[in-house]
Structures are given as C-alpha cells and as structure tokens.
PQR file with spaces between the fields and no chain letter, atoms N, CA, C, O and H, PARSE charges and radii, in Angstrom:
ATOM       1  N    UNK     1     116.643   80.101  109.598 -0.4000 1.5000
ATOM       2  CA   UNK     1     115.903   81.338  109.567 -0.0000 2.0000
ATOM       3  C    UNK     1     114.601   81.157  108.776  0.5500 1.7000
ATOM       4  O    UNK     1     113.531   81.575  109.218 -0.5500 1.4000
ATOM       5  N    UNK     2     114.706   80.570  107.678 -0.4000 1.5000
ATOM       6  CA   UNK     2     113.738   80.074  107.252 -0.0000 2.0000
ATOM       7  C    UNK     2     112.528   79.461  107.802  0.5500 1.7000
ATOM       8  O    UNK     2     111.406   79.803  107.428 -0.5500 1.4000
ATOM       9  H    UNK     2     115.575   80.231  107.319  0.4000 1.0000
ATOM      10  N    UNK     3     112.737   78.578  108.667 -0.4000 1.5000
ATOM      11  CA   UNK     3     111.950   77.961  109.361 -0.0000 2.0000
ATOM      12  C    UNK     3     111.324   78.496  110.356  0.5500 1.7000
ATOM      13  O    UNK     3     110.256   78.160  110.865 -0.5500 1.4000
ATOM      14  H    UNK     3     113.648   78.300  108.971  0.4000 1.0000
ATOM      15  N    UNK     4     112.173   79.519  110.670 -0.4000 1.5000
ATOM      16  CA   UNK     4     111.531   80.398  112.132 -0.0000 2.0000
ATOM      17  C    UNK     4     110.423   81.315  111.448  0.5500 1.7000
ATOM      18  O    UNK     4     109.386   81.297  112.110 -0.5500 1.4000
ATOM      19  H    UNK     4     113.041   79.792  110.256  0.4000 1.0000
ATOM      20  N    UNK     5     110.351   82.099  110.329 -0.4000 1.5000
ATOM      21  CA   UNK     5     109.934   82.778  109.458 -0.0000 2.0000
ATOM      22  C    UNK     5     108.512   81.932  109.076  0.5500 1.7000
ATOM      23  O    UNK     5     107.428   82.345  109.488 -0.5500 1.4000
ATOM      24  H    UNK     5     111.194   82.114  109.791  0.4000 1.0000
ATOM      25  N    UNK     6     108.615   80.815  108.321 -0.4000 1.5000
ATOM      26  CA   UNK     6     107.357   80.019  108.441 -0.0000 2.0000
ATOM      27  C    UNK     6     106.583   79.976  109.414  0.5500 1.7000
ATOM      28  O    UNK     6     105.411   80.272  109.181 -0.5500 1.4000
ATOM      29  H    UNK     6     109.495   80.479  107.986  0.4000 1.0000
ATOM      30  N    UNK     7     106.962   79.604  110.794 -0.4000 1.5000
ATOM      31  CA   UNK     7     106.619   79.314  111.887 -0.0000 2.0000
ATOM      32  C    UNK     7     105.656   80.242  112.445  0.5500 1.7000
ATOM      33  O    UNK     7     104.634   79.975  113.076 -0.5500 1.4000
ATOM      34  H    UNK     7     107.914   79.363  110.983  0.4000 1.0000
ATOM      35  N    UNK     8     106.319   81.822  111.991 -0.4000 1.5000
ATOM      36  CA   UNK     8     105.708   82.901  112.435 -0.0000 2.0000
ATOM      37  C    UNK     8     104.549   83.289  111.585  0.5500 1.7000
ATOM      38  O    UNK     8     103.466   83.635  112.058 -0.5500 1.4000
ATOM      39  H    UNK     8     107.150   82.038  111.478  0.4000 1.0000
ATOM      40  N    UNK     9     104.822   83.218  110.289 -0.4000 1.5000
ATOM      41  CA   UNK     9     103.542   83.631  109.171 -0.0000 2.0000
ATOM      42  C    UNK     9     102.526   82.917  109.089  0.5500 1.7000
ATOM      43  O    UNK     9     101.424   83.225  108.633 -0.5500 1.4000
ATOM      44  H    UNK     9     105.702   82.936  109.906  0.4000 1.0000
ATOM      45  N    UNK    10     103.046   81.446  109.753 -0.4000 1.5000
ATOM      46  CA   UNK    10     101.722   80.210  109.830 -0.0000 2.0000
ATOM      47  C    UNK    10     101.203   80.058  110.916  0.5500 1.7000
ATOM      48  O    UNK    10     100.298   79.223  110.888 -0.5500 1.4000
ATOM      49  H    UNK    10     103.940   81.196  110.124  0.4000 1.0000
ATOM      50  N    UNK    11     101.530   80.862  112.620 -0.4000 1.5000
ATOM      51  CA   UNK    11     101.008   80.830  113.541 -0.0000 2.0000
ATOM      52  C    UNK    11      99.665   81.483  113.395  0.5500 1.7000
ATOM      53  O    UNK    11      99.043   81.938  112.435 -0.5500 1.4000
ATOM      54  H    UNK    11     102.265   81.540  112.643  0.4000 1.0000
ATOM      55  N    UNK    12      99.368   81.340  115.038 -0.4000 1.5000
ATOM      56  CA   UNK    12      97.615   81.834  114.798 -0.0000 2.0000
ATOM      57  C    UNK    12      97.592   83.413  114.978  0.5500 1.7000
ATOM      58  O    UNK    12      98.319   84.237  115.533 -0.5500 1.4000
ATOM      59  H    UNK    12      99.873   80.970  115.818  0.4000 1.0000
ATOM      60  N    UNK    13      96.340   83.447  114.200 -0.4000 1.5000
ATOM      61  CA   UNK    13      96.743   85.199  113.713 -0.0000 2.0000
ATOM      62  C    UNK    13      95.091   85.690  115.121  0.5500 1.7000
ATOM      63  O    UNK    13      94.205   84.945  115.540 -0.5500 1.4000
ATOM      64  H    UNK    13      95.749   82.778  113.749  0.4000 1.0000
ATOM      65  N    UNK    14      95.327   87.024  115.389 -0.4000 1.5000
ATOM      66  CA   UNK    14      94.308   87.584  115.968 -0.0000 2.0000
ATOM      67  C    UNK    14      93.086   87.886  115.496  0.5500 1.7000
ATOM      68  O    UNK    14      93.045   87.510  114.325 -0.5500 1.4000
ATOM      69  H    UNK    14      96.047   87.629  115.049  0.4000 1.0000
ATOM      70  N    UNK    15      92.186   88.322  115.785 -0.4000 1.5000
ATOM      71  CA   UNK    15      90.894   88.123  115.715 -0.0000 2.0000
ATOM      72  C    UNK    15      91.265   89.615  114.513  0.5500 1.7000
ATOM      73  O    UNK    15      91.893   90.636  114.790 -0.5500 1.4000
ATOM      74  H    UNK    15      92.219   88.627  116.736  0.4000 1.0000
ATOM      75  N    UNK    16      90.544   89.195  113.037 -0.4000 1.5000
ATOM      76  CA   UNK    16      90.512   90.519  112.240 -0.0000 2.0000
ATOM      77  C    UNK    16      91.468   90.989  111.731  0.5500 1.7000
ATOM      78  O    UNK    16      91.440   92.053  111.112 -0.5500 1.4000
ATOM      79  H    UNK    16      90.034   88.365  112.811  0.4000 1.0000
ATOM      80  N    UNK    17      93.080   89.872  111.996 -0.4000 1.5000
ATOM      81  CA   UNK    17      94.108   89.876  111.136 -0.0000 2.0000
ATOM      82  C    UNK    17      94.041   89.091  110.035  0.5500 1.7000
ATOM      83  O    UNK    17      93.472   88.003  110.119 -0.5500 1.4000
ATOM      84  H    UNK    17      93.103   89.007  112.498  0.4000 1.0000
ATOM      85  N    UNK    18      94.499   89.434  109.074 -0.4000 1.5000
ATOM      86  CA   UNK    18      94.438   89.096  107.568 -0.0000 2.0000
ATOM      87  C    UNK    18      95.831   87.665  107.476  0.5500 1.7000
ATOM      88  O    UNK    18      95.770   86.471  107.183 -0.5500 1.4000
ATOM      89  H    UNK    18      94.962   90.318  109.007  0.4000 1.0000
ATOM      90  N    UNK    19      97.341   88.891  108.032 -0.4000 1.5000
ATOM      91  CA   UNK    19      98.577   88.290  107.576 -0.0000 2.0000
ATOM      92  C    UNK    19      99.587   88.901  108.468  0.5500 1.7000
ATOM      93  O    UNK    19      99.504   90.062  108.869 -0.5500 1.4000
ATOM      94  H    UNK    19      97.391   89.861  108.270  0.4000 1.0000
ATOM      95  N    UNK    20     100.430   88.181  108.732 -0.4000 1.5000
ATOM      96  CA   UNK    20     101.271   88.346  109.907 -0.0000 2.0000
ATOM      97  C    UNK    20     102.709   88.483  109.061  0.5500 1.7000
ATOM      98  O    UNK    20     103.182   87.530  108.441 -0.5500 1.4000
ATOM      99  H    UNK    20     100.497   87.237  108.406  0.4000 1.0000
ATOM     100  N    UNK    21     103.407   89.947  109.128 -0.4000 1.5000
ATOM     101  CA   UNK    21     104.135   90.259  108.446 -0.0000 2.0000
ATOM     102  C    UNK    21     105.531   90.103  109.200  0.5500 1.7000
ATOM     103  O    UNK    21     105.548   90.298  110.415 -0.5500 1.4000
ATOM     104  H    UNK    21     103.024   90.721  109.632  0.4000 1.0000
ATOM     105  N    UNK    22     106.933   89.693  108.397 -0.4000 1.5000
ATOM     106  CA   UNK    22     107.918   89.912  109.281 -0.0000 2.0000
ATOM     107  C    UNK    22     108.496   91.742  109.305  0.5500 1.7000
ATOM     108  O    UNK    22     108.046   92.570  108.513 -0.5500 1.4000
ATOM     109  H    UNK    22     106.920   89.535  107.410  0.4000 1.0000
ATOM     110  N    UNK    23     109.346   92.004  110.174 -0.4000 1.5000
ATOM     111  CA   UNK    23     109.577   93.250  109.904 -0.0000 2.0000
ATOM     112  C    UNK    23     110.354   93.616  108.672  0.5500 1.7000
ATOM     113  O    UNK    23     111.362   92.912  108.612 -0.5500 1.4000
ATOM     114  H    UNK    23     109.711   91.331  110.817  0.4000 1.0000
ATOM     115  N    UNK    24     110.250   94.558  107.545 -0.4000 1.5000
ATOM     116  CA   UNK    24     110.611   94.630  106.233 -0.0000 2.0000
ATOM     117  C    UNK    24     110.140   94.136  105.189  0.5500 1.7000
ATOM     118  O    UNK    24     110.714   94.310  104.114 -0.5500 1.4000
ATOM     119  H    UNK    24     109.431   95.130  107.593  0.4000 1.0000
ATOM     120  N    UNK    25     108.580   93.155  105.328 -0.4000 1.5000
ATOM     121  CA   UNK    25     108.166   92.637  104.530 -0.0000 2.0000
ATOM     122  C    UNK    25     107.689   93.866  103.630  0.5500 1.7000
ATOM     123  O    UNK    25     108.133   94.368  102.597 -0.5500 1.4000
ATOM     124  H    UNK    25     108.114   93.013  106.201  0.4000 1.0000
ATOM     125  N    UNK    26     106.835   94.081  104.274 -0.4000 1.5000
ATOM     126  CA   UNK    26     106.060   95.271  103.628 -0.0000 2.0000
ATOM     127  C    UNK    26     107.066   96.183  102.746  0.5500 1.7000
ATOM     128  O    UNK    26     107.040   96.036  101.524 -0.5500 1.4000
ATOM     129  H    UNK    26     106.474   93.674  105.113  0.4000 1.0000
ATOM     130  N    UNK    27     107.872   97.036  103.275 -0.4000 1.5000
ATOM     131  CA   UNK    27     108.815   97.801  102.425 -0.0000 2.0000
ATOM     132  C    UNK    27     109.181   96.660  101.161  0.5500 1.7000
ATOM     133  O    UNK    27     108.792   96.682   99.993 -0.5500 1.4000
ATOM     134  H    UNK    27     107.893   97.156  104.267  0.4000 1.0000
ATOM     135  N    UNK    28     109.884   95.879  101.704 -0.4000 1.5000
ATOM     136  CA   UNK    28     110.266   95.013  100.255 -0.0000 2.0000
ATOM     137  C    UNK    28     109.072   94.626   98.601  0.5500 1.7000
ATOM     138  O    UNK    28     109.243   94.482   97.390 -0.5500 1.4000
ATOM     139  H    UNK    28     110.200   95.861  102.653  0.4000 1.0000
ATOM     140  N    UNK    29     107.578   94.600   99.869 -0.4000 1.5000
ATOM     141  CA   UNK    29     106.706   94.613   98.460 -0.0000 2.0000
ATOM     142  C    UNK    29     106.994   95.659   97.684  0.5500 1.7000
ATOM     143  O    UNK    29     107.570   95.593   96.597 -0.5500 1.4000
ATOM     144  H    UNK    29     107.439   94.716  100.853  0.4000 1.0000
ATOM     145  N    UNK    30     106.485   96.927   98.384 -0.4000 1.5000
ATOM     146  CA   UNK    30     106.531   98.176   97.701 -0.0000 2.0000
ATOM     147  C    UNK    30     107.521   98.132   96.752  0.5500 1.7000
ATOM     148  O    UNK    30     107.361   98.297   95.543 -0.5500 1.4000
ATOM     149  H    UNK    30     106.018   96.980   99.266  0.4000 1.0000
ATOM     150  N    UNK    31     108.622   97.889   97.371 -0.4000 1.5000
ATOM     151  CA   UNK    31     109.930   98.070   96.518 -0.0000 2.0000
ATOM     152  C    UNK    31     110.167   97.267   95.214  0.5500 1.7000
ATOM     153  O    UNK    31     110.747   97.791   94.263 -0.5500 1.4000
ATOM     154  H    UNK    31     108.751   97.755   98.353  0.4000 1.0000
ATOM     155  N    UNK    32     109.669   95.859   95.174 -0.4000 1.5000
ATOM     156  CA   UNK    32     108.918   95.075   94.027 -0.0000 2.0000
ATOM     157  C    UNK    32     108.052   95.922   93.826  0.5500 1.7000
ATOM     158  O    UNK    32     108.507   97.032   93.552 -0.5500 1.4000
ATOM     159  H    UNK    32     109.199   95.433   95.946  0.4000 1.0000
ATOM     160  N    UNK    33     106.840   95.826   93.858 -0.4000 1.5000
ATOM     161  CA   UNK    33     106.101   97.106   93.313 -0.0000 2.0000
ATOM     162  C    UNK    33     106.361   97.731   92.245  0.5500 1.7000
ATOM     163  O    UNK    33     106.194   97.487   91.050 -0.5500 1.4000
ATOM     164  H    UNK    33     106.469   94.924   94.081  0.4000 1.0000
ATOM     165  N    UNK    34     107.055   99.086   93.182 -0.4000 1.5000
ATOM     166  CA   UNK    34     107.753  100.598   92.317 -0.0000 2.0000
ATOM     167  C    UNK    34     108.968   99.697   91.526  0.5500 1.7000
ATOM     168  O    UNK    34     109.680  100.601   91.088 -0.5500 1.4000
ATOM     169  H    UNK    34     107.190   99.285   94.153  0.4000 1.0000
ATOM     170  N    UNK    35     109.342   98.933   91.274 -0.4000 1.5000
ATOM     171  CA   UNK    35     110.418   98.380   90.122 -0.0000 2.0000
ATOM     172  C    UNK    35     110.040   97.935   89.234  0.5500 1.7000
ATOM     173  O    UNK    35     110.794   97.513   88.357 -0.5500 1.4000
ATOM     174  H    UNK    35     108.763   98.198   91.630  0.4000 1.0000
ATOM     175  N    UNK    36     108.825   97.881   89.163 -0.4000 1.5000
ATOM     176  CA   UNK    36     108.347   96.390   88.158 -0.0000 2.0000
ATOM     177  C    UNK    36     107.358   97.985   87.491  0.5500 1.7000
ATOM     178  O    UNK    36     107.264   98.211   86.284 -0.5500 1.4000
ATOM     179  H    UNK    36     108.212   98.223   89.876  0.4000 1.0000
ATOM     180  N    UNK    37     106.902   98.651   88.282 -0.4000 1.5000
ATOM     181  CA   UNK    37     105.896   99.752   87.604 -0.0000 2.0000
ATOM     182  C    UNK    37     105.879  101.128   87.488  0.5500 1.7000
ATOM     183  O    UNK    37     105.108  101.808   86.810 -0.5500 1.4000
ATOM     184  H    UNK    37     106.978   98.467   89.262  0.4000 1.0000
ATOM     185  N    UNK    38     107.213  101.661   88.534 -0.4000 1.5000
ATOM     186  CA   UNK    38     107.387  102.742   88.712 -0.0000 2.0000
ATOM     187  C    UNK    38     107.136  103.411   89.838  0.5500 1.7000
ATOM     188  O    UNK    38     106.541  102.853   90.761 -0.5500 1.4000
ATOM     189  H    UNK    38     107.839  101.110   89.085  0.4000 1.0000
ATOM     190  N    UNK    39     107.552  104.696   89.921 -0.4000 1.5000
ATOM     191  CA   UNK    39     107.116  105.169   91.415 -0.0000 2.0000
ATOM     192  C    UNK    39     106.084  106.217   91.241  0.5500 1.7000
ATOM     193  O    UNK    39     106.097  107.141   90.427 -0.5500 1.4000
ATOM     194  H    UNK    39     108.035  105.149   89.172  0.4000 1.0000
ATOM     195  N    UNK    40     104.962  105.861   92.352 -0.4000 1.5000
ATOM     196  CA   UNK    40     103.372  107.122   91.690 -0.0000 2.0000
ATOM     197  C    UNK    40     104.255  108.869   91.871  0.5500 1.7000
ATOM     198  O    UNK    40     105.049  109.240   92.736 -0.5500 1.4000
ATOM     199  H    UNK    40     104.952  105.110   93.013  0.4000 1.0000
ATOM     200  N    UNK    41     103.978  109.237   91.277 -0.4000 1.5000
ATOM     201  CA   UNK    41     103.913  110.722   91.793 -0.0000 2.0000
ATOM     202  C    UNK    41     102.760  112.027   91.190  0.5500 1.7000
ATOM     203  O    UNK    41     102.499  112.338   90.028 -0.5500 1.4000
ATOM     204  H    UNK    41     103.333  108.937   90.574  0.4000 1.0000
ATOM     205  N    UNK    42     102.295  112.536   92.356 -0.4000 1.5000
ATOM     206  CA   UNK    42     101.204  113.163   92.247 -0.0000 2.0000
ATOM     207  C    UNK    42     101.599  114.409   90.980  0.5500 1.7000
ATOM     208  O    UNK    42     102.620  114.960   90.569 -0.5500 1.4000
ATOM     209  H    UNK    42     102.507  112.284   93.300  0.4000 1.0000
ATOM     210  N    UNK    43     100.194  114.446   90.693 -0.4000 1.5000
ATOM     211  CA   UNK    43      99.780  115.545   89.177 -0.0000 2.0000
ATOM     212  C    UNK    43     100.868  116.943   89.527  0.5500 1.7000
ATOM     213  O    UNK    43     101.775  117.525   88.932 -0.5500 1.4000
ATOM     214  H    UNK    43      99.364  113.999   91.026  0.4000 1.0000
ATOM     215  N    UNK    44     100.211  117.051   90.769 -0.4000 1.5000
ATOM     216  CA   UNK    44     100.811  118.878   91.286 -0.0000 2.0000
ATOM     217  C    UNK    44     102.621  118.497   91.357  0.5500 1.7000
ATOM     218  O    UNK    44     103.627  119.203   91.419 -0.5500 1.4000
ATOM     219  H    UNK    44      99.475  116.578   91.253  0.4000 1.0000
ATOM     220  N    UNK    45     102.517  117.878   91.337 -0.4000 1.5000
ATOM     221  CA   UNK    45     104.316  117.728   91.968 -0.0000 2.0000
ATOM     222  C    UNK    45     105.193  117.344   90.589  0.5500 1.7000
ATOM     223  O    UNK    45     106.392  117.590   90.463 -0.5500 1.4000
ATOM     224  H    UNK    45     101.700  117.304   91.287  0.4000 1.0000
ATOM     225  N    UNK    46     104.335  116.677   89.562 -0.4000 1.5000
ATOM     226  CA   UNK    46     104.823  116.442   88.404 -0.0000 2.0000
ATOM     227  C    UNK    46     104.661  117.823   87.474  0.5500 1.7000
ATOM     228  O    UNK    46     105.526  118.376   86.794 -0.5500 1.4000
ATOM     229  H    UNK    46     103.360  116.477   89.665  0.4000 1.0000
ATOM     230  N    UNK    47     103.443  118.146   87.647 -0.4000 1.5000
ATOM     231  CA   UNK    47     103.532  119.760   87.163 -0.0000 2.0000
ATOM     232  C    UNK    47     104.935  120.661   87.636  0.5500 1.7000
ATOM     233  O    UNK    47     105.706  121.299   86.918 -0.5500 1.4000
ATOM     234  H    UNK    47     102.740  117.697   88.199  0.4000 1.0000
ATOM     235  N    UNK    48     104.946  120.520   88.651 -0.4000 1.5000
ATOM     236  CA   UNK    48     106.368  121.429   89.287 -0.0000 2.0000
ATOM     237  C    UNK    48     107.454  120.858   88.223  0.5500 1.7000
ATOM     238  O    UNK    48     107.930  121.469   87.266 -0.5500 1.4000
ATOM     239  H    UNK    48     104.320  120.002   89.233  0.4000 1.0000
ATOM     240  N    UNK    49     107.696  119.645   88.601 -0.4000 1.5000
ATOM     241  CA   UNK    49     108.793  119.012   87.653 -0.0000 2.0000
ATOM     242  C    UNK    49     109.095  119.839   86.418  0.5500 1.7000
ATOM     243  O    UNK    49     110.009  120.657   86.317 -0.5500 1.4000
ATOM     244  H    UNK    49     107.309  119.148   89.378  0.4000 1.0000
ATOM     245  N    UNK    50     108.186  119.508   85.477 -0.4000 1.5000
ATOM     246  CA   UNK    50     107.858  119.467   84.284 -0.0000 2.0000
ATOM     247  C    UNK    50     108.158  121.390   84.477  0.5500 1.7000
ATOM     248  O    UNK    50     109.217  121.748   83.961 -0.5500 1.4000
ATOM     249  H    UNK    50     107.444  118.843   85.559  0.4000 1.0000
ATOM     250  N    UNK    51     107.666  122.055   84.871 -0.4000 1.5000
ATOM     251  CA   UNK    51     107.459  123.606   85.066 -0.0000 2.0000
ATOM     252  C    UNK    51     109.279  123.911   85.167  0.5500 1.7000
ATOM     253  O    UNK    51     109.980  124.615   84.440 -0.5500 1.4000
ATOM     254  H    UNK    51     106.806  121.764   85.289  0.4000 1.0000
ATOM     255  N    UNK    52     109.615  123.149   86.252 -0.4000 1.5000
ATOM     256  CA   UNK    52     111.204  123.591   86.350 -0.0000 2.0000
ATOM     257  C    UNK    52     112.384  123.093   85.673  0.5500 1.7000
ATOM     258  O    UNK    52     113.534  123.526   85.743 -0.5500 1.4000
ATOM     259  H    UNK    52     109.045  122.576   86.842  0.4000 1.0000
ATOM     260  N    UNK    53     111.853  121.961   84.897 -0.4000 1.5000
ATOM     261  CA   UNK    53     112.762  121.727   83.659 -0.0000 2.0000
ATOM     262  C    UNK    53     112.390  122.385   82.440  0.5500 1.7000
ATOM     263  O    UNK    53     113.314  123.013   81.923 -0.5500 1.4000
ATOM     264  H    UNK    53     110.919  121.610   84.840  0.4000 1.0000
ATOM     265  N    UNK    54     111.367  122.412   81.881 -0.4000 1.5000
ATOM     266  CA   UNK    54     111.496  123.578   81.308 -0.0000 2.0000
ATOM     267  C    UNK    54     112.083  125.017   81.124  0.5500 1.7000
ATOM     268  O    UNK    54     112.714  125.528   80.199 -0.5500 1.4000
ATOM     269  H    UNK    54     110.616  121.902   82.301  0.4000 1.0000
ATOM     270  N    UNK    55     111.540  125.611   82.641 -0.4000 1.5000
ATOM     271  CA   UNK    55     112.810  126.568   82.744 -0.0000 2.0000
ATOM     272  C    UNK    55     114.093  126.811   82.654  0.5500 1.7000
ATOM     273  O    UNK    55     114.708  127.853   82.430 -0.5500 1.4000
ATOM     274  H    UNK    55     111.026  125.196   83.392  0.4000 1.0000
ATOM     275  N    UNK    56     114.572  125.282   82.935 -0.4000 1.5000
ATOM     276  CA   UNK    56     115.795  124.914   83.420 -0.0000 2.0000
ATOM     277  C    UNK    56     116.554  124.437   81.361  0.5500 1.7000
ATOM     278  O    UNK    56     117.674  124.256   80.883 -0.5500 1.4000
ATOM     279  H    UNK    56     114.072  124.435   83.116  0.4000 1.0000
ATOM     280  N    UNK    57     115.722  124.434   81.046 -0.4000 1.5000
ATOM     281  CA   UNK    57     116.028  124.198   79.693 -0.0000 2.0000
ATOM     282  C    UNK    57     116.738  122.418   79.670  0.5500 1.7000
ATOM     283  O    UNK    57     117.866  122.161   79.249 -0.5500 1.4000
ATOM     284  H    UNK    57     114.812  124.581   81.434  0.4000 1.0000
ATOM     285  N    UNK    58     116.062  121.701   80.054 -0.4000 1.5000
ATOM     286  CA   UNK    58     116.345  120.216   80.500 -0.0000 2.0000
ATOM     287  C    UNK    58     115.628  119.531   80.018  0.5500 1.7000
ATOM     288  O    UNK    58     114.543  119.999   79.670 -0.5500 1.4000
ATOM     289  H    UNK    58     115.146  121.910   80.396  0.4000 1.0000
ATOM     290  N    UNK    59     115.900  118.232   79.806 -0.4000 1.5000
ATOM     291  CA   UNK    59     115.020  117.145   80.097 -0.0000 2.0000
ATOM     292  C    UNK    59     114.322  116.798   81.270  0.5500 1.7000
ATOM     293  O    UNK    59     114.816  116.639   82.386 -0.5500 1.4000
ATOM     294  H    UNK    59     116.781  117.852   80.088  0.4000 1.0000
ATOM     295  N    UNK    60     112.456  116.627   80.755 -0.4000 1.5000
ATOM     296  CA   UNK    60     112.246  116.347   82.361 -0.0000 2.0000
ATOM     297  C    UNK    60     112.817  114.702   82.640  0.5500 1.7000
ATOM     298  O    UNK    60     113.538  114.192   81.783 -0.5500 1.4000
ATOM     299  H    UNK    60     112.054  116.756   79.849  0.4000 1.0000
ATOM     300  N    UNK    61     112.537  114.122   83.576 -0.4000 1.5000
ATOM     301  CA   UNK    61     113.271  112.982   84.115 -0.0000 2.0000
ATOM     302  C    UNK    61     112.217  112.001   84.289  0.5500 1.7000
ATOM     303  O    UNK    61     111.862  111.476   85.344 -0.5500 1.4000
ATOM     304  H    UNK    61     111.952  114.537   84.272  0.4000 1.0000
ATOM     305  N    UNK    62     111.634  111.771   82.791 -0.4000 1.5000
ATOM     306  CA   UNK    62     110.813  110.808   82.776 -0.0000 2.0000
ATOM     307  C    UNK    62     111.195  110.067   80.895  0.5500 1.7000
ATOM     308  O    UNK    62     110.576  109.087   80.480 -0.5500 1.4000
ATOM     309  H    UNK    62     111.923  112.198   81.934  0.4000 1.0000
C-alpha cells in the first residue's frame, strides 16, 4: 500500500496542481492541526458560549 501511495503522490501532476492528495489526507492534516493547537472558533459563537455558561452558572469549556 505503501508503494501504491508513493506512486500516486510522485506521478505527474496537472497543469496548476501543487500536490496530489490521497483521499483522507487532507482531513488527517487538519486533525494534526486542531490537536497540536486547538480547534478555531469564531468570536460570536464563543461569546454565546461564554453568555450561556454563565447563565448556566458553569464553567465555560475552555
């Protein structure tokens, strides 16, 4: 499997392709990524958070 995998990432790429991904590569970066740094989450949505644990008389979950 290995080898087939090479085979494919080192073939010739199209005109204005960068990198020839297998399927799940991509998700798996991300997923390195968000582990190593966290997961983004936007201002407005962290405001909510933060707004409904408070109410909630909680810890927010950070």
């Amino acid at each position: 499997m290995n080898d087939l995998i090479y085979r494919i990432k080192h073939s010739d790429k199209a005109p204005g392709v960068d990198e020839i991904r297998i399927p799940g590569e991509h998700t798996h970066l991300i997923y390195l990524k968000r582990s190593k740094s966290g997961i983004p989450i936007q201002p407005r949505r962290m405001q909510n958070m933060l707004a409904i644990s408070n109410k909630l008389s909680i810890q927010p979950p950070m």
